[in-house]
C-alpha positions in Angstrom: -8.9 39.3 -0.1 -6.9 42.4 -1.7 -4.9 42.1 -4.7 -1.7 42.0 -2.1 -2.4 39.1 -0.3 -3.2 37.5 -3.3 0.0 37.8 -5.2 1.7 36.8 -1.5 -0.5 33.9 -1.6 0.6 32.7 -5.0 4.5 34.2 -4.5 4.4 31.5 -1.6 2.9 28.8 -3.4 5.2 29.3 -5.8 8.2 28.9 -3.3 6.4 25.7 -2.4 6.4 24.1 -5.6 9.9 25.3 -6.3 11.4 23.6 -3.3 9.7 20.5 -4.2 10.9 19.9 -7.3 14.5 20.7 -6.4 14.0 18.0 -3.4 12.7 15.6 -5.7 15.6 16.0 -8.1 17.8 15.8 -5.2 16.4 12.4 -4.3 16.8 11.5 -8.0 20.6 12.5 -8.2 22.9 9.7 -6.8 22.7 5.7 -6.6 19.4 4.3 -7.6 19.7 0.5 -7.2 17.2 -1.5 -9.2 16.3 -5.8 -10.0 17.1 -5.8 -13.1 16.5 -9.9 -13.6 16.2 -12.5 -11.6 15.9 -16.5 -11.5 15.5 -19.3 -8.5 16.6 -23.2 -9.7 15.3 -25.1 -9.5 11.5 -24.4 -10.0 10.3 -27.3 -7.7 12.5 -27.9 -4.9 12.1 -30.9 -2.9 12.5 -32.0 0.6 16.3 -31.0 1.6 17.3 -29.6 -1.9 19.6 -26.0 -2.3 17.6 -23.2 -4.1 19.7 -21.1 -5.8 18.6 -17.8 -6.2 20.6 -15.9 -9.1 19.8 -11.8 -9.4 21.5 -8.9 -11.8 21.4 -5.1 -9.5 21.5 -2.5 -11.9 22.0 1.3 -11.4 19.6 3.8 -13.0 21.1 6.7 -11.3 23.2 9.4 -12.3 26.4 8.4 -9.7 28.8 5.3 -9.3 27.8 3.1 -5.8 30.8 3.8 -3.8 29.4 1.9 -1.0 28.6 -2.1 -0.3 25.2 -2.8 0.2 23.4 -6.6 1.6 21.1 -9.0 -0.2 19.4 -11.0 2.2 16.8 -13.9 1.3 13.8 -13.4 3.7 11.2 -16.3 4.8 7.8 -14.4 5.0 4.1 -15.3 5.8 1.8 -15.4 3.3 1.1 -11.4 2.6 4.9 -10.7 3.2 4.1 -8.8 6.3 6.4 -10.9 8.7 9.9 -12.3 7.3 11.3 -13.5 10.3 14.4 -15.7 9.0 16.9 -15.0 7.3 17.7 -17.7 4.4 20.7 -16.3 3.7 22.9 -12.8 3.5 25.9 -11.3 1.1 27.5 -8.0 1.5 27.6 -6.8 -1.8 31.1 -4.8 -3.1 30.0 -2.7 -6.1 31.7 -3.4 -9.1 32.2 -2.3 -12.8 29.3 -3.9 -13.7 27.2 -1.1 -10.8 28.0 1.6 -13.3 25.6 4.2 -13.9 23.0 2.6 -16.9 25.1 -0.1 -17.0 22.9 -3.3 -17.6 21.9 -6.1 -16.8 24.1 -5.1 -13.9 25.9 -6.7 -11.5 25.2 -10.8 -11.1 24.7 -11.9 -7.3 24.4 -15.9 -6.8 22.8 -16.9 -3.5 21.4 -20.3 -1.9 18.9 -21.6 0.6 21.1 -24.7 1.8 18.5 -27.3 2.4 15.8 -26.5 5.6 12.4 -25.1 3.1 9.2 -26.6 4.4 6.9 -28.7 2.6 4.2 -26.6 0.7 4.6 -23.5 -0.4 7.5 -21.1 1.2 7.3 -17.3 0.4 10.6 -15.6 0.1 11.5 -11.9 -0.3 14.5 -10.8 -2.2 15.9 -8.0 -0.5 18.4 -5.2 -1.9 19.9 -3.0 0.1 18.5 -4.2 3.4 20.7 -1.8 5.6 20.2 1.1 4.2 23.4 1.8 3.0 22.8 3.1 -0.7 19.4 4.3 -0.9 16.6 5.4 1.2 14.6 2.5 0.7 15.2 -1.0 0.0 14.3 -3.0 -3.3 12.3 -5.8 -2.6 11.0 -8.8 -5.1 9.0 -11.6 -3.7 9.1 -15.2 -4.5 6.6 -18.3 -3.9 8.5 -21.6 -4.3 6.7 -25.3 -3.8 8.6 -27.6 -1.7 7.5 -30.7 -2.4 8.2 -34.2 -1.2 11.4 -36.1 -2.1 
C-alpha cells in the first residue's frame, strides 16, 4: 500500500466517524421520554382488588413533546417475552410538566380494575407504545402477588 491509498484510507474513515457522530447527535436532539418514578398500591393485591399504578414521564431532551403518546399496562409471561393483554391504555396529552429537564415530570394515574390471577402477575409499564415520540418505547417491568381474599 502507497502513501496515497493510505491517506484515502484514513480520509474515508474519517468521513465515517464524522457522519456518525452527527447521526448520533441527531438522535439525541428532540423528545427523549424517560420513567422518572413510579409506584403500584397496593403492594399485595388480592383476589378482585384495583392496582393502581401511579408513574411521573419526564423529558431529558433538548425539545418540548408536541405530540400525545400511550401508556399501556401489559400482562407478560414470566421473562416478559409475550404481553398478550392489555390491563389498561391512556393517551397521554403533554403538558407543562413534559418540559425539557423538567422533573419529576408529568404524573399518569392508571388501574387494573379487578381480573389479576392468583400468584404472581408480571406487568410491563409501557411509554410510548405507538411510537409516536421516540424511536423506541420505555419499558419498566413489575411482579405483583395476587393473593387470596
Amino acid at each position: 500500500m502507497d502513501m496515497r491509498s493510505s491517506r484515502y484510507a484514513g480520509g474515508i474513515l474519517l468521513l465515517a466517524a464524522l457522519a456518525l457522530i452527527v447521526s448520533c447527535e441527531e438522535a439525541i436532539a428532540g423528545s427523549n421520554l424517560v420513567l422518572s418514578n413510579w409506584r403500584a398500591s397496593p403492594t399485595m393485591v388480592k383476589e378482585n382488588e384495583t392496582l393502581t399504578v401511579q408513574m411521573w414521564i419526564a423529558n431529558l431532551g433538548d425539545d418540548k413533546v408536541k405530540k400525545s403518546f400511550t401508556v399501556e399496562l401489559q400482562g407478560c409471561d414470566r421473562e416478559y417475552r409475550k404481553c398478550e393483554k392489555t390491563w389498561a391504555t391512556q393517551q397521554v396529552k403533554p403538558s407543562g410538566d413534559l418540559d425539557p429537564g423538567k422533573l419529576p415530570g408529568q404524573h399518569i394515574v392508571m388501574e387494573i380494575k379487578p381480573g389479576l390471577a392468583r400468584g404472581e402477575n408480571f406487568i410491563q409499564l409501557v411509554v410510548d407504545s405507538k411510537r409516536d415520540v421516540q424511536e423506541k418505547p420505555v419499558t419498566k417491568q413489575l411482579r405483583v402477588p395476587v393473593g387470596a381474599r
